[in-house]
SEFIZA-3560 file (N, C-alpha, C; in Angstrom, 3 decimals):
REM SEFIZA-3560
<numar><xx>-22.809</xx><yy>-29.680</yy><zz>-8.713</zz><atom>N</atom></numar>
<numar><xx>-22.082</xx><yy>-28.488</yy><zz>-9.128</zz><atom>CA</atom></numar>
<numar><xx>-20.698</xx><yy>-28.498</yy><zz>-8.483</zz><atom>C</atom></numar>
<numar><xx>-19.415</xx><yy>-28.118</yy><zz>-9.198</zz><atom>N</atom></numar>
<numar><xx>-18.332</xx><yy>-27.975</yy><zz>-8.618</zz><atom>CA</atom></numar>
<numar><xx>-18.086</xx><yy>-26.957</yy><zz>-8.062</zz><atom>C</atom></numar>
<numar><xx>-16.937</xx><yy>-27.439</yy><zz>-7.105</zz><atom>N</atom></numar>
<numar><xx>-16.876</xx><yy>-26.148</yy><zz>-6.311</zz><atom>CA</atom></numar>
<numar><xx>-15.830</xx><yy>-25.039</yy><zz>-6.858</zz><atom>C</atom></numar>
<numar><xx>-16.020</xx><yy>-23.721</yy><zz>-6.516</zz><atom>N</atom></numar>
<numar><xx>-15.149</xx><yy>-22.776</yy><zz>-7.629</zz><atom>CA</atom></numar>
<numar><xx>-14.204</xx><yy>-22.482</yy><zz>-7.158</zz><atom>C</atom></numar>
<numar><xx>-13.820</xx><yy>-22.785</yy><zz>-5.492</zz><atom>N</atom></numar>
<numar><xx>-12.863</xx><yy>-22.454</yy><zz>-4.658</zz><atom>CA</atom></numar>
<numar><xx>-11.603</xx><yy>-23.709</yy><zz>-4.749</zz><atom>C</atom></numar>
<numar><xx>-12.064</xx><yy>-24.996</yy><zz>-6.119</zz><atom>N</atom></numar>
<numar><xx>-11.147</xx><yy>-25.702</yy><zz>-5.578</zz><atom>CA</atom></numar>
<numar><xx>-10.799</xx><yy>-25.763</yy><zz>-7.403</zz><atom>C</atom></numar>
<numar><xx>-10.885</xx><yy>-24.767</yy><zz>-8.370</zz><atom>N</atom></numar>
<numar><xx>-10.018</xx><yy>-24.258</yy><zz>-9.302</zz><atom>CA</atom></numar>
<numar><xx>-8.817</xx><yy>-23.665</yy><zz>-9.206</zz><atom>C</atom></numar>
<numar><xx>-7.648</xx><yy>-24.248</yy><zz>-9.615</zz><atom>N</atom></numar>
<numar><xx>-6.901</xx><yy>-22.919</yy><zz>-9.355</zz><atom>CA</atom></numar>
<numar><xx>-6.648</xx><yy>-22.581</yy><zz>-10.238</zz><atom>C</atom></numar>
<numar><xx>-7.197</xx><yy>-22.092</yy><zz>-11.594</zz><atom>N</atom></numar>
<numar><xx>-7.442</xx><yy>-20.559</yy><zz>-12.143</zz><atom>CA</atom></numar>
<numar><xx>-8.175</xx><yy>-19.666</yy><zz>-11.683</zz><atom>C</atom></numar>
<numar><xx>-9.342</xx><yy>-20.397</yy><zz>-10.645</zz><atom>N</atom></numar>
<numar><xx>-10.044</xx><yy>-19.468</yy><zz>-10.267</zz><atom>CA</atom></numar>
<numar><xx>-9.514</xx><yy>-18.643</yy><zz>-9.265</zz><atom>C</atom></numar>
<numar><xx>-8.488</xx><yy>-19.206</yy><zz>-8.636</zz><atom>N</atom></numar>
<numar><xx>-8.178</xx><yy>-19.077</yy><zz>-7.444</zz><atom>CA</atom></numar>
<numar><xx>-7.409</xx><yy>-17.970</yy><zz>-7.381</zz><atom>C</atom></numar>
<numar><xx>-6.321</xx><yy>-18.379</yy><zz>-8.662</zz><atom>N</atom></numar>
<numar><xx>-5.344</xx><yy>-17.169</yy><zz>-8.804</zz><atom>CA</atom></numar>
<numar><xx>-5.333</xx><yy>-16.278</yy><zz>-9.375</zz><atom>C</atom></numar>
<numar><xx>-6.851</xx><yy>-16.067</yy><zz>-10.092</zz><atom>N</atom></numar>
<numar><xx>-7.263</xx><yy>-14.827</yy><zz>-10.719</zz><atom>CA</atom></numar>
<numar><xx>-8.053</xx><yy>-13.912</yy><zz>-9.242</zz><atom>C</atom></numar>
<numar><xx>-8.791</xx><yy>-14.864</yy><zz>-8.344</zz><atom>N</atom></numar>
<numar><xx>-9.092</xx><yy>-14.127</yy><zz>-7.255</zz><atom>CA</atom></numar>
<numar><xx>-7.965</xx><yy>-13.454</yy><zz>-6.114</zz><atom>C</atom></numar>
<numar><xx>-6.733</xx><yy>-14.363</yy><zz>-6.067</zz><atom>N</atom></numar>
<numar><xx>-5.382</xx><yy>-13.664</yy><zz>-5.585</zz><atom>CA</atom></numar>
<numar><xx>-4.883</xx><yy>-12.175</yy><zz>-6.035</zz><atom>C</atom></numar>
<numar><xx>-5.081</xx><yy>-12.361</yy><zz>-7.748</zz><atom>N</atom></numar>
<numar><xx>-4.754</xx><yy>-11.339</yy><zz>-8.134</zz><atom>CA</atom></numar>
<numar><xx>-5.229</xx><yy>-9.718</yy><zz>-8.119</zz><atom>C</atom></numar>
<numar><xx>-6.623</xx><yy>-10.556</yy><zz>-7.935</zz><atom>N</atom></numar>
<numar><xx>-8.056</xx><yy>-8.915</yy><zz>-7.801</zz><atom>CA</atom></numar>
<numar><xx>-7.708</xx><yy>-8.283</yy><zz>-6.628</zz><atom>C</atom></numar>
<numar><xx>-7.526</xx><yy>-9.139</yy><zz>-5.658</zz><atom>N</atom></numar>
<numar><xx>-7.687</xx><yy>-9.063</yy><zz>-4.065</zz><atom>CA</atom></numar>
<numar><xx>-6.653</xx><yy>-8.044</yy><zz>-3.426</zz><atom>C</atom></numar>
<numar><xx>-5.293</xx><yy>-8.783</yy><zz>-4.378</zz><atom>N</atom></numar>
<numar><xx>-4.392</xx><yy>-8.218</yy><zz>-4.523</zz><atom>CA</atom></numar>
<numar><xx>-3.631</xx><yy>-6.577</yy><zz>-4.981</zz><atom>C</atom></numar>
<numar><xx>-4.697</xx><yy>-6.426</yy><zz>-5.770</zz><atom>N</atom></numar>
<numar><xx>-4.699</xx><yy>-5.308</yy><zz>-6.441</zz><atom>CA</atom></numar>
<numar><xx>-5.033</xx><yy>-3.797</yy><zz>-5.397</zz><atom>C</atom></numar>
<numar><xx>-6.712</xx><yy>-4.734</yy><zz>-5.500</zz><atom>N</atom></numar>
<numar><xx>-7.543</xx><yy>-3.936</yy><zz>-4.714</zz><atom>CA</atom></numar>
<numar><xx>-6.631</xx><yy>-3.407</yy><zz>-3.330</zz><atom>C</atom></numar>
<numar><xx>-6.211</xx><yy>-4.764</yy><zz>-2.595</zz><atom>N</atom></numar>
<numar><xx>-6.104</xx><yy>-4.152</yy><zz>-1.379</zz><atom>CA</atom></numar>
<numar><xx>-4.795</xx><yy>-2.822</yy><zz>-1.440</zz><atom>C</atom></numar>
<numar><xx>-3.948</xx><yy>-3.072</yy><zz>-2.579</zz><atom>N</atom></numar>
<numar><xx>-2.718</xx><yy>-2.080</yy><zz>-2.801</zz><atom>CA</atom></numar>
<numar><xx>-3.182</xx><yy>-0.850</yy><zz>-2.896</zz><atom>C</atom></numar>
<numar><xx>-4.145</xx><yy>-0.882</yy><zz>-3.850</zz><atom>N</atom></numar>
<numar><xx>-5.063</xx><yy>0.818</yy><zz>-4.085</zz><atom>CA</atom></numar>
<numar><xx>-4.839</xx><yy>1.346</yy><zz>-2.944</zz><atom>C</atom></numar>
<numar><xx>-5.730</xx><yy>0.491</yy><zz>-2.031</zz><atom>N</atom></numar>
<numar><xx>-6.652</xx><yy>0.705</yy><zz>-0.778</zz><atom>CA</atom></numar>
<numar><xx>-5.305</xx><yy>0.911</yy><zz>0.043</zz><atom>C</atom></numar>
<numar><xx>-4.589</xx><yy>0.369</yy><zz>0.371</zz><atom>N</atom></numar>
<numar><xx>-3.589</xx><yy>0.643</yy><zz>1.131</zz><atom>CA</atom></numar>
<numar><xx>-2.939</xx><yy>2.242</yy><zz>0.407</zz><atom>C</atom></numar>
<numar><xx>-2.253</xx><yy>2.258</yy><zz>-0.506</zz><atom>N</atom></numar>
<numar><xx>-2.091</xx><yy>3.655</yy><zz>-1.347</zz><atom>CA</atom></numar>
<numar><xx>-3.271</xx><yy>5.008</yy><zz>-0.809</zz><atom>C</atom></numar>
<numar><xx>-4.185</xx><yy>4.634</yy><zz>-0.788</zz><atom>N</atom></numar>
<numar><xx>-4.825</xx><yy>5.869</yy><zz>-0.574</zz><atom>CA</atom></numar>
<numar><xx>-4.952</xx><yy>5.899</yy><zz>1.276</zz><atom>C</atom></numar>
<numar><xx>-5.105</xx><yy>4.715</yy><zz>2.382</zz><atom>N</atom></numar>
<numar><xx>-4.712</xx><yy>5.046</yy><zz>2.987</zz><atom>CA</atom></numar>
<numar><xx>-3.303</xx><yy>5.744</yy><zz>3.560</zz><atom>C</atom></numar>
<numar><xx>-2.539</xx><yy>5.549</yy><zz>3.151</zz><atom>N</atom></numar>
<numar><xx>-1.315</xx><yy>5.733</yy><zz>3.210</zz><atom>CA</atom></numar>
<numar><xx>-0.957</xx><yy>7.409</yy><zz>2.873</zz><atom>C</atom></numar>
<numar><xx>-1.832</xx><yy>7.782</yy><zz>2.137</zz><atom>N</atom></numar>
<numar><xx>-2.308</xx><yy>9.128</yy><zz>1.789</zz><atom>CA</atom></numar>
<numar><xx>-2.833</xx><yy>9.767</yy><zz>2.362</zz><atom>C</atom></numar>
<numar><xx>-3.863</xx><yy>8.858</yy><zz>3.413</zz><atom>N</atom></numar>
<numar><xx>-4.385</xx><yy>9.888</yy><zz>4.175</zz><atom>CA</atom></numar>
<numar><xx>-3.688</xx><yy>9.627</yy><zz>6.029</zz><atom>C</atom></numar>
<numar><xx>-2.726</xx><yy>9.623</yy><zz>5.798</zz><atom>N</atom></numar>
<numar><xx>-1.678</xx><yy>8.882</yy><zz>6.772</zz><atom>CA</atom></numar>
<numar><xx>-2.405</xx><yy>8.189</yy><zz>7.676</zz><atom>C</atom></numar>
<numar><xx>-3.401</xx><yy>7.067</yy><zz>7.301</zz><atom>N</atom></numar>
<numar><xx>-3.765</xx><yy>5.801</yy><zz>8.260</zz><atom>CA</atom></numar>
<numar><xx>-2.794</xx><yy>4.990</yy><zz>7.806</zz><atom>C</atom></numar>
<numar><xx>-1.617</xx><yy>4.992</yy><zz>8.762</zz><atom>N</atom></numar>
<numar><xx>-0.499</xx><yy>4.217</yy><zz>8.556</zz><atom>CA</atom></numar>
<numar><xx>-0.741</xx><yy>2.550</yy><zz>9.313</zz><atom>C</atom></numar>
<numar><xx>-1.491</xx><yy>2.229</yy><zz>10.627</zz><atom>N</atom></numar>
<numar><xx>-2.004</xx><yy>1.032</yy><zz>10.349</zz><atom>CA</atom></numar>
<numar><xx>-2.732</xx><yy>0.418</yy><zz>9.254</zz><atom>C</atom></numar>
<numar><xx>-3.715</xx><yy>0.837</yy><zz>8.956</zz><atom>N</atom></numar>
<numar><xx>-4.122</xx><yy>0.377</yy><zz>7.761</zz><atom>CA</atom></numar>
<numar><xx>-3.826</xx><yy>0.045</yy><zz>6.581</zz><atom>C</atom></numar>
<numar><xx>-2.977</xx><yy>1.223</yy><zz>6.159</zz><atom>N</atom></numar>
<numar><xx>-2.173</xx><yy>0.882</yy><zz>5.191</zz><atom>CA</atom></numar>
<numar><xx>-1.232</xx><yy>-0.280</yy><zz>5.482</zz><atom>C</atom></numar>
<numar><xx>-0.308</xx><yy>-0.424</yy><zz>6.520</zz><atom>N</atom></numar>
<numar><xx>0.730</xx><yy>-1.379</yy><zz>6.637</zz><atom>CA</atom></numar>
<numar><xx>-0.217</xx><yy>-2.823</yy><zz>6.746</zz><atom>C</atom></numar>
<numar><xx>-1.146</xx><yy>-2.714</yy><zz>7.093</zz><atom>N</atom></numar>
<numar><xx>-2.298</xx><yy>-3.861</yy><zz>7.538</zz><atom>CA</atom></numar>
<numar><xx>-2.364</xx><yy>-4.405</yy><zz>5.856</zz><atom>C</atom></numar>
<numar><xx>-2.921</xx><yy>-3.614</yy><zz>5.139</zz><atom>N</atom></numar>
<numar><xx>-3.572</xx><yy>-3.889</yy><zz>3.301</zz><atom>CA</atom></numar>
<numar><xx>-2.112</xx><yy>-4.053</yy><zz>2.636</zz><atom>C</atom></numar>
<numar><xx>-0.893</xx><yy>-3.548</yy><zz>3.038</zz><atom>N</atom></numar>
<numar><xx>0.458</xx><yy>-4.051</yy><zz>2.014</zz><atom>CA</atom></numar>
<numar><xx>1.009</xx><yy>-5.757</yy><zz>2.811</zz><atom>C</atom></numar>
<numar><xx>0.500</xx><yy>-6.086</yy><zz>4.185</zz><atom>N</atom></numar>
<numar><xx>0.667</xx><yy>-7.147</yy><zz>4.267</zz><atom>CA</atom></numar>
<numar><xx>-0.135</xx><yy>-8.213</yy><zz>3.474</zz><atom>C</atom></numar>
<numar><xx>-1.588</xx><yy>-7.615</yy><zz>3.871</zz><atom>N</atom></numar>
<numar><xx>-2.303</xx><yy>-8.370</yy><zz>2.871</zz><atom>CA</atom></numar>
<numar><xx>-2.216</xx><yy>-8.895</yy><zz>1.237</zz><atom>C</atom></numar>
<numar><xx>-1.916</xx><yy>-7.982</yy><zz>0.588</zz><atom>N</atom></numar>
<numar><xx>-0.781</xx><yy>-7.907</yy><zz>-0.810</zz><atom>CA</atom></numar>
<numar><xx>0.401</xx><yy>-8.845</yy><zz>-0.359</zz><atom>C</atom></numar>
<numar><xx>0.910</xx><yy>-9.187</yy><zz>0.146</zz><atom>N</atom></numar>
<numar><xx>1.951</xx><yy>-10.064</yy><zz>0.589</zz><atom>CA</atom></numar>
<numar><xx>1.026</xx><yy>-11.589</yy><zz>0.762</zz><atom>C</atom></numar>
<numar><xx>0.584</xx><yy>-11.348</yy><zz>1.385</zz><atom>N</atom></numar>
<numar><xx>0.006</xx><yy>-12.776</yy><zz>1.400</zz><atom>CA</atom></numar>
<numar><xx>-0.924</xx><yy>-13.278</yy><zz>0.169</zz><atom>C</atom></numar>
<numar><xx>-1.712</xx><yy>-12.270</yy><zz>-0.567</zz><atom>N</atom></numar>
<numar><xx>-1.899</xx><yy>-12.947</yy><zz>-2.077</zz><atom>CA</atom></numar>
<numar><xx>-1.312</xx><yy>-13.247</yy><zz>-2.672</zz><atom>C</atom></numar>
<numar><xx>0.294</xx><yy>-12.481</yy><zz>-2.787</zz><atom>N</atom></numar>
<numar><xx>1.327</xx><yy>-12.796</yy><zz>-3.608</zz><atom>CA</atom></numar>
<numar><xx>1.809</xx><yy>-14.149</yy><zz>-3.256</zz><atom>C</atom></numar>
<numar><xx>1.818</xx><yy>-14.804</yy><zz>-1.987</zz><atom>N</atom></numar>
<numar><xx>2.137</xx><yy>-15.683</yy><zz>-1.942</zz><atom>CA</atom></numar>
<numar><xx>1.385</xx><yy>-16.790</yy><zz>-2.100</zz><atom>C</atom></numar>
<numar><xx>0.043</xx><yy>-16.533</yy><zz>-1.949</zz><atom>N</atom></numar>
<numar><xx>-1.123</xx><yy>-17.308</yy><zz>-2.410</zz><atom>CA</atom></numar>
<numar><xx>-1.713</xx><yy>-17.893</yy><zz>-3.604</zz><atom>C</atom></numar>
<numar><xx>-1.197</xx><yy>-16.827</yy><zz>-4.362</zz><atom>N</atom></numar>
<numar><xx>-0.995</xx><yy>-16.816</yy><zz>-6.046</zz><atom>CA</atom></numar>
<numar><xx>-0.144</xx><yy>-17.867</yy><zz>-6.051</zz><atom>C</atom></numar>
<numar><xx>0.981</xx><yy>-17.509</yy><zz>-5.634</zz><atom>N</atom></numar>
<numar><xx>2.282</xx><yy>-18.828</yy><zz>-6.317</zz><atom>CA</atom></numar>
<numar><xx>2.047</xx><yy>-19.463</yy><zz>-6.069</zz><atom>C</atom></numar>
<numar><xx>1.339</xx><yy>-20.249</yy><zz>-4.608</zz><atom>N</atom></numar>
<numar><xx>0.966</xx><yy>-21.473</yy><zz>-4.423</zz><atom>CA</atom></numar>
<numar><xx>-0.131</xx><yy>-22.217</yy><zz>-5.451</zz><atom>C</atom></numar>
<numar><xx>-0.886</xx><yy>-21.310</yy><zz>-5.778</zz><atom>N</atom></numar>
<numar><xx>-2.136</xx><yy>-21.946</yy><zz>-6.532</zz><atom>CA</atom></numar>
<numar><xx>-1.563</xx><yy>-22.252</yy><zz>-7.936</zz><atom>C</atom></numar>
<numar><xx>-0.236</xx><yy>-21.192</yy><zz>-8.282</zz><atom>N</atom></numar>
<numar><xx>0.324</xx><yy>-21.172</yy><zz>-9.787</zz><atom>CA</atom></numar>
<numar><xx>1.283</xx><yy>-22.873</yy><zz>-9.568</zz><atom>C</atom></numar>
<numar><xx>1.897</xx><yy>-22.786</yy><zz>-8.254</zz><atom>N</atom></numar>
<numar><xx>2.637</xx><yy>-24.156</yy><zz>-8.265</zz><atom>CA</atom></numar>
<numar><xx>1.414</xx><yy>-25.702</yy><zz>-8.722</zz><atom>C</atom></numar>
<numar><xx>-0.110</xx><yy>-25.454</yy><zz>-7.312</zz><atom>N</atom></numar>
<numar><xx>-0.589</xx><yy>-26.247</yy><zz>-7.880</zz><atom>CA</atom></numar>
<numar><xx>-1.291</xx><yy>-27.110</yy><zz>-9.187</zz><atom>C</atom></numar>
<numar><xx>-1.380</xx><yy>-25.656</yy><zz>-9.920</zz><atom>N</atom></numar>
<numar><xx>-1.911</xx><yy>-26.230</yy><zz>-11.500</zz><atom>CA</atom></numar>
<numar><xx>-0.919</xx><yy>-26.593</yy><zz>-12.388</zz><atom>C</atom></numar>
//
């Protein structure tokens, strides 16, 4: 069986979820002024974004 972690469509559709999610999640912390957290989940969004492009460069 192949492995699914070494697709990168798979990869950068999982960048993108991850991505999403954690923005919500940061948004509603950010709402409830857990301002670490939030700044913690918009870094995270930063680093899918950049994770994405890498996986978009490799295919």
């Amino acid at each position: 069986m192949a492995n699914p972690f070494k697709n990168p469509r798979f990869m950068m559709t999982l960048s993108i979820l991850l991505g999403i999610a954690s923005a919500g999640i940061a948004a509603y912390g950010l709402y409830k002024k857990e301002y670490v957290i939030g700044a913690a989940l918009l870094f995270n969004v930063f680093i899918c974004f950049t994770n994405y492009r890498a996986w978009k460069n490799r295919s």
